[in-house]
N, C-alpha and C positions, 0 to 999 in steps of 0.2 A: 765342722772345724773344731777341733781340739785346745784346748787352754793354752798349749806353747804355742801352736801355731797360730792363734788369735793375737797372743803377743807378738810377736813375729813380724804378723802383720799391722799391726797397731801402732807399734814403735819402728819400723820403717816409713810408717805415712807420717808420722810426726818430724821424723827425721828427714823427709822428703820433703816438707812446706819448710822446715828451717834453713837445707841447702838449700832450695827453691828462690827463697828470699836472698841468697847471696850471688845467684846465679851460677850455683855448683850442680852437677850432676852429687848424684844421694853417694857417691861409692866412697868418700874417703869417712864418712860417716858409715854409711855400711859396713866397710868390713871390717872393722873391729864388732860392731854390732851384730853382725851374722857369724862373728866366733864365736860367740857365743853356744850358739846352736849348730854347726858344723865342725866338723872335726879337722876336715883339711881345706887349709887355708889355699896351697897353690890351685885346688883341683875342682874344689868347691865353691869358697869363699870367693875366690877371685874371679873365675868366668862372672860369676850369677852378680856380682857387684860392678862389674865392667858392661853385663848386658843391662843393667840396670840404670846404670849412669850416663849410657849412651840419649837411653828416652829420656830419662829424667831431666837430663839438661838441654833435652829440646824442647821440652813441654815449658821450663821454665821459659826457656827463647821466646816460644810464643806470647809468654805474658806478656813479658819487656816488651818485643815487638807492638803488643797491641797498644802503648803508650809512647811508641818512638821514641825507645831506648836506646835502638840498635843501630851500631854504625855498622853495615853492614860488609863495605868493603876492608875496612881492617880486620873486621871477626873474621870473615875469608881468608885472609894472609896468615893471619893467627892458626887459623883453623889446618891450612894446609902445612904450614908448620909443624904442627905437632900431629899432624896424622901420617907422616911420613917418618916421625922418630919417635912416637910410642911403641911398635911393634918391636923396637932393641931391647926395650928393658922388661918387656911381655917374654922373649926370648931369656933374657937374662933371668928372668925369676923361676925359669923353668931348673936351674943349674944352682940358682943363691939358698944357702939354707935359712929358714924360714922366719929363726932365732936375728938374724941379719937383718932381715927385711925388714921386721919389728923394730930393730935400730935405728934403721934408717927411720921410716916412717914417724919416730917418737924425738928425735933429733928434728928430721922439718917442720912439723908443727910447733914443735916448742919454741923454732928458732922464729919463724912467722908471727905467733902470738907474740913476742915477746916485740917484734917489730911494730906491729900493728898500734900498739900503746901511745906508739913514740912518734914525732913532730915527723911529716914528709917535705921532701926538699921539692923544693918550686923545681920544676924545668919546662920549658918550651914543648909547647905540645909534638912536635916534630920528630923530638928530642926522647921523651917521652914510649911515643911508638916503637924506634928505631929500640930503644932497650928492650921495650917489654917484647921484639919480634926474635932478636939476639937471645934473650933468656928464655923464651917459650923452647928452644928445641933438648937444652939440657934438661927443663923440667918435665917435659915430654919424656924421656928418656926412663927417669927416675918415676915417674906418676906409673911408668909402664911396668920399672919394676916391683912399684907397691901393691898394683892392679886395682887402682883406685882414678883413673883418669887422671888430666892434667888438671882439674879447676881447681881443685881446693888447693895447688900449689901457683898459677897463673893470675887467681884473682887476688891475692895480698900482694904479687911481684907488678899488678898494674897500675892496682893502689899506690903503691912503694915508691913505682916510678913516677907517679903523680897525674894518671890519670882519673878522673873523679869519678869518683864511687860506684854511684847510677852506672852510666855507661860503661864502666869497667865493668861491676856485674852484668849486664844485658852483652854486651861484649863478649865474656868469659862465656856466657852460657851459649853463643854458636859457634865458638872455638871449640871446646871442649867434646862437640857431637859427634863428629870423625872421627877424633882419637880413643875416645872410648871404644866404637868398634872394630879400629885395625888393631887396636893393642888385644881385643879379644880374638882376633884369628889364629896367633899363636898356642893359645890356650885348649880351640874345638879340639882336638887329636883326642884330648887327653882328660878332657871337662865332664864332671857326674854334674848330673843334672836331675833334678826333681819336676816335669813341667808342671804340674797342677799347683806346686805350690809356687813355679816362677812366675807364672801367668797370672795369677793374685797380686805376687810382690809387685808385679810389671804396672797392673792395674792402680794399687795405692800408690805405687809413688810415680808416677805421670800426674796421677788427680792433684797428691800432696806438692809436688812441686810445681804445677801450675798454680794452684794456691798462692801457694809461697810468693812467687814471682809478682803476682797480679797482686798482695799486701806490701810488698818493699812500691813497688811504681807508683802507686797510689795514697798511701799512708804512710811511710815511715822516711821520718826524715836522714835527709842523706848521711849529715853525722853521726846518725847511731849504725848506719851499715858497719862502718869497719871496727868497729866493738864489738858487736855482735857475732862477727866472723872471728875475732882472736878469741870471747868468751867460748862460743861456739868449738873451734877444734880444741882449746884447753880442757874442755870438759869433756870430750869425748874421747880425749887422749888422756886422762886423768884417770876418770871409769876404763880404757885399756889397763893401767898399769895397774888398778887397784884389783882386778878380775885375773890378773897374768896370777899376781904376788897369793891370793887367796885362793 
């Protein structure tokens, strides 16, 4: 293995225990990350970070699961939600140019972190579901055309809506496992692939996000979660703009 590729690999396992712990598949952290080292973002970047986030955030599921985290009839509803409307914007991003996507993608994180900081409104647990089942299918939509899955946009809109933390991530992370793979079907025609070094990436981040998952359940208390997650996309979408500008 080679010094890029050791990094490569190094810094998606890290980045695979830190989605892990939020109950994100690794790809909205990837794929800024794998620009890095790929040149095309529709073709490259995004299959290999949508197949990546598919396992990723079911390895994380398992953690949560194994501390009965998981609610698992609403992760279901959720889930089937956005696996039937990430495949729109998987098509869309085949058409959006690339400069756009980047837009998009640096406007939601910014506008999320910047949410996450701020006081959430109480509402009835009922209340609560019914929003975040309404919202999951436009961020499905949008997650499909960044090619980053829907978690890292899902988990701060369950928060937002005031489902608590824990369960929102364990939650998020058996949502999120469908639509990472229908939204990659659009992509197969067209997708370079490297498999020796996919099967690596596949390996550290399942390990790192199980990790991850199995330290938020057990250790970390529930109020540092959604800090964690706005410092978390701020800095990865920070390092985006400072890498584009240089």
């Amino acid at each position: 293995m080679d010094a890029e590729t050791l990094i490569l690999v190094t810094g998606l396992f890290v980045l695979a225990i830190l989605s892990g712990m939020l109950g994100l598949g690794v790809a909205f952290a990837a794929v800024p990350f794998l620009s890095l080292f790929m040149a095309d973002l529709v073709h490259e970047v995004q299959p290999l970070s949508l197949l990546l986030n598919g396992f990723t955030a079911f390895a994380a599921a398992i953690g949560f699961a194994r501390s009965g985290l998981v609610d698992w009839r609403r992760a279901g509803i959720l889930a089937g939600a956005t696996a039937v409307a990430a495949p729109v914007g998987a098509l869309l991003a085949q058409v959006v140019a690339a400069e756009a996507i980047w837009s998009v993608y640096l406007a939601a994180v910014g506008y999320l972190a910047y949410r996450l900081f701020r006081p959430v409104t109480a509402r009835s647990d009922r209340v609560c579901f019914r929003l975040a089942v309404l919202l999951a299918i436009p961020i499905a939509v949008l997650s499909g055309l960044l090619g980053v899955g829907p978690g890292f946009l899902l988990l701060p809109t369950l928060v937002l809506v005031g489902v608590e933390v824990k369960h929102a991530a364990a939650m998020n992370a058996i949502a999120v496992t469908p639509p990472s793979f229908t939204a990659l079907i659009p992509h197969l025609s067209t997708a370079v692939w490297n498999p020796t070094l996919t099967v690596v990436l596949l390996v550290a981040g399942v390990s790192g996000s199980f990790v991850g998952a199995r330290i938020t359940s057990l250790y970390v208390p529930a109020a540092w979660v959604k800090q964690l997650f706005a410092i978390l996309i701020a800095t990865v979408t920070a390092y985006r703009v400072v890498t584009v500008v240089l």
